[in-house]
DRENKOLGU-877072 format. One record per residue (C-alpha): x, y, z; residue number from 1; chain. Coordinates in pm, 1 decimal, decimal comma, m for minus. Layout:
# DRENKOLGU-877072
((X Y Z) NUM "A")
...
//
This chain:
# DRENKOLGU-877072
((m12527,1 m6566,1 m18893,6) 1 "A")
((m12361,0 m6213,7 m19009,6) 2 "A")
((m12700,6 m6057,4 m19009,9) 3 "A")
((m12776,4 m6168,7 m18673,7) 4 "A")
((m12433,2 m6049,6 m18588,3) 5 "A")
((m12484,0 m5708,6 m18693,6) 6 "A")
((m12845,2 m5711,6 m18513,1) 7 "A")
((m12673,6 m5758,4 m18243,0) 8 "A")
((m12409,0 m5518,6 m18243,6) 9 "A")
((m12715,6 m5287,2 m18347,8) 10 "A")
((m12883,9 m5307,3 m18062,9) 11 "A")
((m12572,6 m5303,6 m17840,2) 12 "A")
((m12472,6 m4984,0 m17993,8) 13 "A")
((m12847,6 m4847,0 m17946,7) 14 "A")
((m12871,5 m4938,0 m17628,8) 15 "A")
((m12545,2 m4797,0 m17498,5) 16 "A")
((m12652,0 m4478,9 m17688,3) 17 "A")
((m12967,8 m4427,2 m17505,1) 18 "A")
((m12787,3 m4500,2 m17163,3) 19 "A")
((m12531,0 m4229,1 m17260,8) 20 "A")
((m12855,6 m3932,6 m17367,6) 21 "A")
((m13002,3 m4039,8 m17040,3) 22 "A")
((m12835,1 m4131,3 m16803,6) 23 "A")
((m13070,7 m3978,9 m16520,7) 24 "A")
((m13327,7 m4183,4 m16620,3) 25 "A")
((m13117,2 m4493,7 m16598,4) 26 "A")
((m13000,3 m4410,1 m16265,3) 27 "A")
((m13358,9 m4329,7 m16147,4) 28 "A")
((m13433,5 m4728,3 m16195,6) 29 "A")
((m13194,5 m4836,4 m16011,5) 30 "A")
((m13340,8 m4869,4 m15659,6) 31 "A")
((m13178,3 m5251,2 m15542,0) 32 "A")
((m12852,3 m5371,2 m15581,1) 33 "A")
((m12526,1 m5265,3 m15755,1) 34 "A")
((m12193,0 m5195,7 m15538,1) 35 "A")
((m11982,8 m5478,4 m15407,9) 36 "A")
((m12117,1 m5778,7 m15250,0) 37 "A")
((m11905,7 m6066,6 m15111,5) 38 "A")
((m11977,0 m6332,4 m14903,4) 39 "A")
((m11798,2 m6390,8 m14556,4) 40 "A")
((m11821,6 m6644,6 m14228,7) 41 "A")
((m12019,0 m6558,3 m13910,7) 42 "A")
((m12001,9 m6694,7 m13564,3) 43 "A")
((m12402,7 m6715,4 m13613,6) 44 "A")
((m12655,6 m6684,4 m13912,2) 45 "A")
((m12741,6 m6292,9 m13911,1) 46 "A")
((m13043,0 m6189,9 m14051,5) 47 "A")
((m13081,6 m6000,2 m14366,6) 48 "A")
((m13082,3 m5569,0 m14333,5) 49 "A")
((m12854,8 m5637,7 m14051,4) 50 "A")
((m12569,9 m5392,3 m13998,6) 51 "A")
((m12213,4 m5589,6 m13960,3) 52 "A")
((m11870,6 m5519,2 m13887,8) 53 "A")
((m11551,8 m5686,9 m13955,7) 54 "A")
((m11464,5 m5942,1 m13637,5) 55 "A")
((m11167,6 m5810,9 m13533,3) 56 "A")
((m10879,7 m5842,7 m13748,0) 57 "A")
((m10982,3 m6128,3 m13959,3) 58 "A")
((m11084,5 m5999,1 m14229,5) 59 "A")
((m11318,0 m6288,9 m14367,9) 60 "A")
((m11542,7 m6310,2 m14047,7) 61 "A")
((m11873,9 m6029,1 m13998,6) 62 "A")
((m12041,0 m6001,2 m13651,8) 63 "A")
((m12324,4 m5733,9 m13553,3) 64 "A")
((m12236,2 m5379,6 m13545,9) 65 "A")
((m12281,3 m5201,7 m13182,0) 66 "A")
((m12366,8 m4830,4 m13117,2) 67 "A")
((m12019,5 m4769,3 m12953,9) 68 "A")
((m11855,2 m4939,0 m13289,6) 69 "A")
((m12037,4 m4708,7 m13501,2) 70 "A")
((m11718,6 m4594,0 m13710,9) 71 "A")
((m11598,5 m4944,1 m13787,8) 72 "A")
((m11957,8 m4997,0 m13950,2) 73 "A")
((m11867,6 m5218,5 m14268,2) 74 "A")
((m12205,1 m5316,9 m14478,4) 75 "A")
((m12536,1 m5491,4 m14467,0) 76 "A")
((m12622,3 m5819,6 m14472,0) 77 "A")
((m12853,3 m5882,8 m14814,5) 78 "A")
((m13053,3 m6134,7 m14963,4) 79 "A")
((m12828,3 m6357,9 m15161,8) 80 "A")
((m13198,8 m6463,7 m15358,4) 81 "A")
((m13227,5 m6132,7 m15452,3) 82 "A")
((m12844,7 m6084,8 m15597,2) 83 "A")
((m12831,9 m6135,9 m15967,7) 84 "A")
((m12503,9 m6365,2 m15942,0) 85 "A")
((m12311,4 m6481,5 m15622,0) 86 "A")
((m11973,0 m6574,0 m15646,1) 87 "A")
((m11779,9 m6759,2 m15304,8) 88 "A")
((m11443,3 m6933,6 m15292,8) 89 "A")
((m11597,0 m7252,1 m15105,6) 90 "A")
((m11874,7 m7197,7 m14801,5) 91 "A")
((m11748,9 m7043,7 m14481,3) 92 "A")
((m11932,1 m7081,1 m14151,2) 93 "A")
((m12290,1 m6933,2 m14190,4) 94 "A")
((m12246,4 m6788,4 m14505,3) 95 "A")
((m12318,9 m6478,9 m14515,6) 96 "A")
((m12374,8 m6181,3 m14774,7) 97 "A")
((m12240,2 m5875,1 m14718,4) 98 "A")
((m12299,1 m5517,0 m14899,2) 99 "A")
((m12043,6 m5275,9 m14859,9) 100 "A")
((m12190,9 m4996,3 m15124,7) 101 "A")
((m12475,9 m5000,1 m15346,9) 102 "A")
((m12887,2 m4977,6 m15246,7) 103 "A")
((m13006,0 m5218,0 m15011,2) 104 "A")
((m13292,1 m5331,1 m14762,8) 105 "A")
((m13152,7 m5206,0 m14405,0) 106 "A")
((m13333,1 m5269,7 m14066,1) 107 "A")
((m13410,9 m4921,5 m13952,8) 108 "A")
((m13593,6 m4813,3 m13585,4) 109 "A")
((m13797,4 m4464,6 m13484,6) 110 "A")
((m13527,6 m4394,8 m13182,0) 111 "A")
((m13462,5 m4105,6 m13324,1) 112 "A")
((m13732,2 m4007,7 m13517,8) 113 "A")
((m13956,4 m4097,2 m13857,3) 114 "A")
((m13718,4 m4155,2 m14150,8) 115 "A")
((m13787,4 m3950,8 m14425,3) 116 "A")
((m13622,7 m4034,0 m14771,2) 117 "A")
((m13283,6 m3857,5 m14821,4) 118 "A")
((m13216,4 m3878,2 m14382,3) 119 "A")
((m12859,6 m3965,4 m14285,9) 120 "A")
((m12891,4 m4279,0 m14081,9) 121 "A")
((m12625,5 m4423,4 m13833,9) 122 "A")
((m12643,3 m4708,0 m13593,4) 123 "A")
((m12938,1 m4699,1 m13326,2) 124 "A")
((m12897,6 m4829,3 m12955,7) 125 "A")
((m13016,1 m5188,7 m13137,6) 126 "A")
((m12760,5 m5397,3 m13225,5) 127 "A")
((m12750,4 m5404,5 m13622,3) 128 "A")
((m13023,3 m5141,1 m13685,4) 129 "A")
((m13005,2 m4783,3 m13805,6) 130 "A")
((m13147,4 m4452,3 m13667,8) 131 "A")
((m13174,5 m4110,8 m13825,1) 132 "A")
((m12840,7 m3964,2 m13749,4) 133 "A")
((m12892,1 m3618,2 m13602,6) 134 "A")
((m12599,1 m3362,5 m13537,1) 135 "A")
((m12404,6 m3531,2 m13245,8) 136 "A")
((m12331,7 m3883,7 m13421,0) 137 "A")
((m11995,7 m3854,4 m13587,7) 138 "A")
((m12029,6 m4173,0 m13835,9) 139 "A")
((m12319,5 m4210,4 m14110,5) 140 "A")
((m12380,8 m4552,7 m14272,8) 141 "A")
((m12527,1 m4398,9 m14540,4) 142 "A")
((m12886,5 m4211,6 m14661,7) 143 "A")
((m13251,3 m4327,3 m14671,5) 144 "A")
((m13429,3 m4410,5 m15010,3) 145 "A")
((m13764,7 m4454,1 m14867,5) 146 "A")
((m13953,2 m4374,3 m14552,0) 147 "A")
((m14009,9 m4537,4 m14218,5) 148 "A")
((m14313,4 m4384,8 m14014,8) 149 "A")
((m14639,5 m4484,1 m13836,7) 150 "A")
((m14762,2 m4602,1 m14146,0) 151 "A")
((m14506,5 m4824,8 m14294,1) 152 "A")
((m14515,5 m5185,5 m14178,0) 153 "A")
((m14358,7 m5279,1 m13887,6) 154 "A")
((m14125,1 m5581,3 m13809,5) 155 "A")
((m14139,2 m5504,1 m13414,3) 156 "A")
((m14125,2 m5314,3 m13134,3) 157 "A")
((m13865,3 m5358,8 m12865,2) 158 "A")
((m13819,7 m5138,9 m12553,1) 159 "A")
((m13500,0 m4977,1 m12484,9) 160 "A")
((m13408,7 m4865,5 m12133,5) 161 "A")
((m13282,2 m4498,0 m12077,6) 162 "A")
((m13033,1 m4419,8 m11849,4) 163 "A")
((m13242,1 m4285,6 m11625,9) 164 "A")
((m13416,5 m4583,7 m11612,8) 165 "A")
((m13750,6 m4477,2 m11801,6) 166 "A")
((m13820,5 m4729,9 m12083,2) 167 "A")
((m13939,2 m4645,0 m12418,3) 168 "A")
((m14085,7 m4883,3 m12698,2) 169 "A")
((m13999,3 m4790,3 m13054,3) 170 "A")
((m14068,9 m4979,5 m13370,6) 171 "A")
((m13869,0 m5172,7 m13617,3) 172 "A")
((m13833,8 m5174,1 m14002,8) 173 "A")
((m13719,8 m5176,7 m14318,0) 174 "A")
((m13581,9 m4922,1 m14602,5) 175 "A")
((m13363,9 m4916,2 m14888,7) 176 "A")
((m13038,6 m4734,7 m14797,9) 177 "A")
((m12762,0 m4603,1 m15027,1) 178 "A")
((m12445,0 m4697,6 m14880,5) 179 "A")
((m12186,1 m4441,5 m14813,8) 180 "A")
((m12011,0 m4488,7 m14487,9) 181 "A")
((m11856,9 m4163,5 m14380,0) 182 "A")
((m11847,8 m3861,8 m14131,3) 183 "A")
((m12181,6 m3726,9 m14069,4) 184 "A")
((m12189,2 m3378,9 m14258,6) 185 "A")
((m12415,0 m3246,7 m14025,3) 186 "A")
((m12203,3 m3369,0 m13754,3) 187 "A")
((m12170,3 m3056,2 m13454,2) 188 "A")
((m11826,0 m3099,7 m13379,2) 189 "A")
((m11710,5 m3046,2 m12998,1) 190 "A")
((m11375,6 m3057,0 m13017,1) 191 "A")
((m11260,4 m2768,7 m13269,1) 192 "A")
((m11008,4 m2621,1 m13015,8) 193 "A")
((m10864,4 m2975,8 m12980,0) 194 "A")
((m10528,2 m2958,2 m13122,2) 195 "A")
((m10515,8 m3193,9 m13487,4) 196 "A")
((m10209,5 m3367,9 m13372,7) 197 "A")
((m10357,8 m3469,0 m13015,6) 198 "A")
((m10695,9 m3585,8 m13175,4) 199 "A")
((m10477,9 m3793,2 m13426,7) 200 "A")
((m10264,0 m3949,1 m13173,4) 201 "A")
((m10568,9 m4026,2 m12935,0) 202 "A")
((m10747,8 m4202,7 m13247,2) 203 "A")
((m10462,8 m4364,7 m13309,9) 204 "A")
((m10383,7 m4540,8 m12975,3) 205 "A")
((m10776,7 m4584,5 m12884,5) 206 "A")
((m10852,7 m4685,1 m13280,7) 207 "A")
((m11171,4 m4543,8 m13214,2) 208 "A")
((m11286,6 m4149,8 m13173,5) 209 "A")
((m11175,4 m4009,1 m12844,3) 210 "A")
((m11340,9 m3730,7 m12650,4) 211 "A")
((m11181,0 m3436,3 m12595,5) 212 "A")
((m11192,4 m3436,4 m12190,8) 213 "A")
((m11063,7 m3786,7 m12259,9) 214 "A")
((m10762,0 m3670,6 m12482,0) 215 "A")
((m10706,4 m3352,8 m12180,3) 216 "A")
((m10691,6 m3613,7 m11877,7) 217 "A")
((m10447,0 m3804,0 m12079,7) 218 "A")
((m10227,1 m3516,7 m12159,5) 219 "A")
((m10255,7 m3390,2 m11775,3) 220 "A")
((m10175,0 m3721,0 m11678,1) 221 "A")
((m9919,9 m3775,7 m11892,2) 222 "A")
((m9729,6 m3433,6 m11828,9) 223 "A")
((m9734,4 m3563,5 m11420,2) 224 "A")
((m9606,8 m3892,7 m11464,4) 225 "A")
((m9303,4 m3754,4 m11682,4) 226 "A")
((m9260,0 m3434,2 m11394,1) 227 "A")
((m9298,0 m3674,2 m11082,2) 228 "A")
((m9050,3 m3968,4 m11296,7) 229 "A")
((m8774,6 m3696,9 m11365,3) 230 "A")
((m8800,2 m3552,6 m10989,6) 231 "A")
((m8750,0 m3906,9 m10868,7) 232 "A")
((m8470,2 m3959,8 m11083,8) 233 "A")
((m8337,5 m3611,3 m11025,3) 234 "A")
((m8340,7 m3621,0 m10652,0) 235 "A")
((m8180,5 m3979,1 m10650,8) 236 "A")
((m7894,4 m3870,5 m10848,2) 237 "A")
((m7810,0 m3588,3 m10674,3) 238 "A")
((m7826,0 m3727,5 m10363,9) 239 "A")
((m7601,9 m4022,6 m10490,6) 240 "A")
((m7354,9 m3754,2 m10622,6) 241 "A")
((m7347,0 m3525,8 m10281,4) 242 "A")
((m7292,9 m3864,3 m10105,4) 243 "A")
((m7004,7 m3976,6 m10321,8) 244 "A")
((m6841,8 m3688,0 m10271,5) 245 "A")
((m6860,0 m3695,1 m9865,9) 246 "A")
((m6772,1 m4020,1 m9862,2) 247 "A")
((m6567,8 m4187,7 m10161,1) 248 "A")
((m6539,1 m4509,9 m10008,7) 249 "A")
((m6924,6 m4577,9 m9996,8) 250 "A")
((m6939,3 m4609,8 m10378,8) 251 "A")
((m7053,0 m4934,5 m10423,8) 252 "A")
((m7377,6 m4914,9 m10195,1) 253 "A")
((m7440,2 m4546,1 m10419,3) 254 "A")
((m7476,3 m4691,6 m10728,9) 255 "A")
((m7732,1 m4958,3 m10604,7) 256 "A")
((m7904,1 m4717,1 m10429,6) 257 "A")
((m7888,3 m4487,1 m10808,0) 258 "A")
((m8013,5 m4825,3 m10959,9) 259 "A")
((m8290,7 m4852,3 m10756,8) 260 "A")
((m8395,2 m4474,9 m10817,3) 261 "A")
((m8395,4 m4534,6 m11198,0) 262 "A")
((m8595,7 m4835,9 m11186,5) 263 "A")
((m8868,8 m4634,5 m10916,0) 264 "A")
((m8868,4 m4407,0 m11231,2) 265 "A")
((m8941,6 m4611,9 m11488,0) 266 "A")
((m9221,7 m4797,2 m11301,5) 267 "A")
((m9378,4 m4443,5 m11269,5) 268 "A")
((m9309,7 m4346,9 m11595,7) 269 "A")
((m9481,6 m4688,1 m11692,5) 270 "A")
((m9743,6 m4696,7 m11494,7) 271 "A")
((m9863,4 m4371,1 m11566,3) 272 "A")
((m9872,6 m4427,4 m11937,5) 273 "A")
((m10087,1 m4742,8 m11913,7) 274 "A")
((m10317,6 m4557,2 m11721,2) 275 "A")
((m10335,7 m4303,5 m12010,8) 276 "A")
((m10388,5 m4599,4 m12259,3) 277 "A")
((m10675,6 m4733,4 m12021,8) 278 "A")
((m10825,9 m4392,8 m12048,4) 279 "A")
((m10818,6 m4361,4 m12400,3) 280 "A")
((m10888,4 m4762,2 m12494,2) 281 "A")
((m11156,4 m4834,4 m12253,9) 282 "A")
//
């Protein structure tokens, strides 16, 4: 028993010590797998190399990821056959296993191009399935570790509608993507004379990225709701003072007429701002 003990921690100690000289090499095998994997509920069974996002705010539920979603992308739906140990506290609704890091199997298309190995990819204009990223998509969901062209196999080829109303088919597939779910570095950004404190405030009400003419319209609109709310409320009160002092004995009708002008203001001053939040949310 000792010497198989000490065989053991032998070949433990070896082991570790060749992983330590190379780690390059070790890294270099690992194409599948690793980062964290956890299972969650879905409203229907999604199919594996499918993009997800969290469903709102629960935070146990996945649904498909959309284009306009992009930055809320959360992981990948994997292959629980292919996952050397799965681990769930009881089975939710259409169990599903979900990648947020590590190397997995991700449905890619051509809308954007061939996918070469090492090609930022981001979330194409198909529900769930990636693109190469280019310079005007702001999110990444993380970079290619294989190829998708003409001759890689195919799992379809749907037809997407342009907005000018041409069609145009492109083809479906599959490649192993690291996961790394950040701003695209070779993002182009268009808003670098946009104030950092108007950018954060538009995120922050919209929880999404605002564009710049969006975040402008808002502040415009904004600046004459507060200007045409303080003229209201400026004129009323005047007028309510000049009147008061011409005749004292009318006081009582004033200040209801001075309550009315504060109230006009606030429904302007309200009104206006949830038209800036529809602007910015919508």
């Amino acid at each position: 028993m000792k010497v198989m003990r000490r065989i053991a921690g032998v070949s433990v100690f070896v082991a570790m010590a060749v992983a330590i000289a190379h780690p390059l090499t070790v890294a270099a095998q690992t194409t599948y797998g690793g980062g964290s994997v956890q299972a969650y509920a879905a409203d229907a069974p999604l199919g594996n190399g499918t993009v997800v996002v969290l469903a709102g705010k629960d935070a146990n539920r996945v649904k498909v990821a959309i284009q306009k979603d992009a930055q809320n992308m959360f992981g990948v739906v994997v292959d629980p056959s292919r996952l050397p140990l799965t681990v769930t506290g009881g089975v939710p609704e259409n169990e599903t296993f979900v990648a947020a890091s590590g190397t997995y199997d991700v449905l890619v298309s051509n809308q954007a191009g061939d996918v070469a190995s090492g090609d930022y990819l981001t979330l194409s204009s198909i529900d769930g399935v990636l693109m190469k990223a280019g310079d005007e998509e702001v999110t990444v969901f993380g970079r290619a570790n294989g190829a998708f062209n003409k001759n890689s196999v195919m799992l379809g080829n749907p037809s997407l509608k342009a907005s000018d109303g041409s069609s145009k088919t492109v083809n479906l597939g599959s490649v192993p993507v690291t996961i790394d779910i950040k701003n695209n570095p070779n993002h182009k950004s268009t808003d670098s004379n946009l104030p950092e404190f108007l950018k954060r405030v538009g995120q922050a009400i919209a929880e999404k990225e605002v564009s710049p003419v969006r975040i402008y319209l808002s502040v415009g609109i904004t600046v004459v709701t507060l200007i045409a709310a303080i003229a209201v409320l400026y004129a009323g009160i005047r007028s309510g003072v000049i009147s008061i002092g011409r005749n004292p004995m009318s006081k009582k009708s004033i200040f209801k007429a001075l309550i009315q002008v504060i109230l006009t203001s606030l429904l302007i001053l309200i009104v206006g701002l949830f038209a800036v939040y529809l602007l910015l949310r919508l």
